[in-house]
N, C-alpha and C positions, 0 to 999 in steps of 0.2 A: 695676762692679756697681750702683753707684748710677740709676747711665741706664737701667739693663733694668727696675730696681726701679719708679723713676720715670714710665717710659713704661710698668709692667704689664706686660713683656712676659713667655713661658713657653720657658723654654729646657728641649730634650729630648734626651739621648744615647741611645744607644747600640750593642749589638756586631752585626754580620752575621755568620750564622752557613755563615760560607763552608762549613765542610767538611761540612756536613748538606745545605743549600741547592742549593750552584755548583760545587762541587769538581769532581762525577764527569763533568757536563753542559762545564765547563770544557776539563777535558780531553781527554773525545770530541772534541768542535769544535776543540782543536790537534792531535788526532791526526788527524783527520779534514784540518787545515791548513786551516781554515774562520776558525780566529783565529795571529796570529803574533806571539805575546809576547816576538821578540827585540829589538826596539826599546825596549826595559825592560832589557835587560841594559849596563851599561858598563865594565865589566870582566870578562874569564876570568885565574883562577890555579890555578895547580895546589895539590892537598889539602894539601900539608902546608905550603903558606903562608896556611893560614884565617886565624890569629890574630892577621897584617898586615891582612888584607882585611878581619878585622872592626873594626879599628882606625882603616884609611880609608875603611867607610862608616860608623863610630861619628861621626869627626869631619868628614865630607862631603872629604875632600880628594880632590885629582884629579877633581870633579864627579861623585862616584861616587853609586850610584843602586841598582846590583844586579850584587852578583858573583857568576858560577858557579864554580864550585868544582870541578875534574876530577882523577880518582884518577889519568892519569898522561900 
């Protein structure tokens, strides 16, 4: 903090309001198959093992990134 202080600089955050914004437009364009958001996924498990799957992407194990979750 010293350095940003020092050099004056102005630090800004904050939130994108995906679900108001991108959500619905989002969507169209993968249903549409215009965007393909499975290169995001690194893991499938089935439903009733979420509470492993949220355990190995809590502590990144298995290089995990994004699990789907399938009822059966």
């Amino acid at each position: 903090m010293g350095t940003v202080v020092n050099r004056g600089l102005t630090i800004k955050a904050g939130q994108c309001h995906v679900h108001r914004c991108y959500m619905h437009l989002l969507l169209s364009r993968i249903e549409k198959g215009e965007i393909d958001p499975s290169f995001v996924v690194t893991h499938r498990m089935k439903l009733d093992e979420a509470p492993a799957a949220y355990d190995m992407f809590l502590h990144k194990r298995d290089h995990c990134e994004k699990v789907i979750l399938q009822a059966a």
